[in-house]
C-alpha positions in Angstrom: -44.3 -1.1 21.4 -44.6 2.3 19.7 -42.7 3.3 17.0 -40.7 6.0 18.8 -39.7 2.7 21.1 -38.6 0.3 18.0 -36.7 2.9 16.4 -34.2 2.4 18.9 -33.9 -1.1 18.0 -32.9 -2.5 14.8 -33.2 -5.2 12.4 -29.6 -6.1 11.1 -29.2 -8.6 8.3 -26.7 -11.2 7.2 -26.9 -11.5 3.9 -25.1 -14.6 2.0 -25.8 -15.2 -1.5 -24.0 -17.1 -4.4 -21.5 -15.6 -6.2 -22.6 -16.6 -9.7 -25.1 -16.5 -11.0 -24.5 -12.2 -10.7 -28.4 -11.0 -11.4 -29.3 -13.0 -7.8 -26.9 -10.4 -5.3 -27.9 -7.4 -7.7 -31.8 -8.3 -7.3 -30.9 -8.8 -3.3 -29.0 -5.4 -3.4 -31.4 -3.2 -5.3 -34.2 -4.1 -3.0 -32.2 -3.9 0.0 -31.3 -0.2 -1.7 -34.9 0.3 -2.6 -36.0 -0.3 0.8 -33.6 1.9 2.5 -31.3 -0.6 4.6 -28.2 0.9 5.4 -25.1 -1.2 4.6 -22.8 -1.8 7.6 -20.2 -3.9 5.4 -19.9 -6.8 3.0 -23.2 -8.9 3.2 -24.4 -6.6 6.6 -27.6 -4.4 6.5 -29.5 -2.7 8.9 -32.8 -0.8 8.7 -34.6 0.6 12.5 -37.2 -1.9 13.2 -40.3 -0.2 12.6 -43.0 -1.6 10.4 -42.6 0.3 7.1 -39.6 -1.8 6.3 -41.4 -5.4 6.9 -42.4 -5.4 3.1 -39.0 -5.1 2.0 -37.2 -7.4 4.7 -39.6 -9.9 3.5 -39.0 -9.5 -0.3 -34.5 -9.3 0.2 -35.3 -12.5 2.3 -37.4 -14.3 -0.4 -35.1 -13.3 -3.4 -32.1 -14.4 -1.4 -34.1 -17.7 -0.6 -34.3 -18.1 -4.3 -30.9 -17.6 -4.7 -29.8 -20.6 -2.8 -28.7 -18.5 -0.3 -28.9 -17.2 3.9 -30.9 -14.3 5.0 -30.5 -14.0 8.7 -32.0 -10.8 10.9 -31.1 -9.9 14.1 -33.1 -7.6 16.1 -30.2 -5.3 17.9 -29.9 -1.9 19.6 -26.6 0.4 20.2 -24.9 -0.7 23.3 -25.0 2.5 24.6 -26.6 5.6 23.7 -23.4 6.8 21.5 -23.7 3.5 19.3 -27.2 4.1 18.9 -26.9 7.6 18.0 -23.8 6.7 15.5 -26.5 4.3 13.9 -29.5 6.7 13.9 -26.6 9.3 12.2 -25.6 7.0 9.5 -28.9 6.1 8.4 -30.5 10.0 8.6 -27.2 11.1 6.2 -28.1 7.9 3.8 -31.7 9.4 3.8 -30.2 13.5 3.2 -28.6 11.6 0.3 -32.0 10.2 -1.1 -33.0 13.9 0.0 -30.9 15.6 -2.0 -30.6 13.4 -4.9 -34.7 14.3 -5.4 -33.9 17.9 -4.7 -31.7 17.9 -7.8 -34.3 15.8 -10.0 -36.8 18.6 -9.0 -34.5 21.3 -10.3 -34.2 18.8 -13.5 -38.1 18.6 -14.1 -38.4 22.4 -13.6 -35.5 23.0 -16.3 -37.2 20.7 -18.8 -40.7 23.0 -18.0 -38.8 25.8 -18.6 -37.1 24.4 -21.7 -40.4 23.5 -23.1 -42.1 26.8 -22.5 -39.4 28.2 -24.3 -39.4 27.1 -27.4 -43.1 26.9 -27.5 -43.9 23.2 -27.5 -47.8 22.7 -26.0 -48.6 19.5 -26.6 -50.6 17.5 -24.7 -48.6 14.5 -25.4 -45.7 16.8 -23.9 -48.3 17.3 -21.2 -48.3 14.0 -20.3 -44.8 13.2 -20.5 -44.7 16.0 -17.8 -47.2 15.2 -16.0 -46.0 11.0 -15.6 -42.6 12.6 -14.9 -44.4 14.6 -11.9 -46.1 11.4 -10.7 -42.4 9.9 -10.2 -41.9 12.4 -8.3 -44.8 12.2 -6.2 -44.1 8.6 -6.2 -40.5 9.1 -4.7 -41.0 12.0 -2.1 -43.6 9.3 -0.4 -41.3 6.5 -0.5 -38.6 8.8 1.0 -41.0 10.1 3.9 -41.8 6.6 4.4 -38.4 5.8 4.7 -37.1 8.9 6.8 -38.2 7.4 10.3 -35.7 9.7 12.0 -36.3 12.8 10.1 -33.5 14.3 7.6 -33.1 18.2 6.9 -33.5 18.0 3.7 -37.5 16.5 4.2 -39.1 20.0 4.6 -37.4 21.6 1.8 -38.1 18.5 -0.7 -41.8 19.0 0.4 -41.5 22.6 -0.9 -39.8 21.6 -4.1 -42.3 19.1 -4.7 -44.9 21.5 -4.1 -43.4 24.0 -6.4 -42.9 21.1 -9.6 -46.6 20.5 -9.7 -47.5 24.4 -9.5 -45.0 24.5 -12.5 -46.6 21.5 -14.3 -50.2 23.1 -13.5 -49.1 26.9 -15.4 -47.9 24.4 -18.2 -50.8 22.7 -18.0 -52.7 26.2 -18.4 -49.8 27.4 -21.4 -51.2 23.8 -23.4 -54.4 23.9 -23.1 -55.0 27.8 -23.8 -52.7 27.1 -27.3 -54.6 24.2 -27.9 -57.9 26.4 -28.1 -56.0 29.4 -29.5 -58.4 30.1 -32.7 -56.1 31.4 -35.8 -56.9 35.0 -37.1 -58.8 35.0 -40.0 -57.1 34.9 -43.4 -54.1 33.1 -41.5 -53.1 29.5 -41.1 -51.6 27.7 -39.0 
């Protein structure tokens, strides 16, 4: 079955864990979050079943294994086409959240560019910072892509933004490295 086909099914968990102790239904949560399941109600998940979500189905049903408690998936599909497409439009505006939640951390990493260029500060161990905070970045936009089976709005312009956050880290890059090998005048000190 091709992937076009299984995103019109879907995996849909039931998810029953413990109450106490608390750090076993936040582990469950945050990977279920990570992954990209949507939440239907208390304890209810669904994600389409397509393989880039196997990983993560695994790991939510190990950690609630070691929690003492249920993990059971379902493979369903809409009962019609409206339920299906009522589905496909909850999880596409979870995903235009991710979207725009990375949109606005791009804007952040441009402003601290910006901020550092202004006041002059070229180090390379500001470099770096930059440059690790770029690599989250890079990091993210794939695990959103991954993630965005159906397609957001937002996907095109985050590949722009991204696009446009490492050409700003590069120019800093550039600003760094020609202060680093800026030569004082003579008779003056640094």
């Amino acid at each position: 079955m091709s992937d076009s086909q299984q995103a019109g099914r879907w995996l849909v968990f039931l998810v029953k864990i413990p109450a106490e102790p608390s750090r076993h239904r936040v582990a469950v949560w945050r990977e279920l979050r990570k992954m990209g399941a949507l939440s239907l109600g208390q304890g209810v998940w669904a994600v389409p079943d397509v393989p880039v979500f196997t990983d993560g189905v695994t790991r939510a049903g190990e950690l609630t294994g070691q929690a003492g408690g249920q993990f059971v998936t379902l493979v369903a599909a809409g009962r019609d086409s409206g339920d299906a497409e009522r589905l496909r439009e909850m999880f596409t505006a979870a995903r235009s959240a991710d979207w725009t939640e990375f949109l606005a951390d791009c804007g952040k990493f441009e402003q601290e560019l910006a901020k550092e260029i202004g006041i002059g500060k070229f180090t390379l161990a500001e470099l770096e910072e930059e440059e690790q905070s770029l690599e989250r970045l890079r990091r993210w936009h794939r695990d959103l892509t991954a993630r965005d089976v159906f397609g957001a709005p937002e996907a095109a312009q985050a590949g722009r933004r991204l696009r446009e956050c490492a050409a700003a880290c590069e120019d800093y890059a550039e600003r760094v490295f020609a202060a680093l090998h800026e030569l004082p005048e003579p008779g003056r000190t640094r």
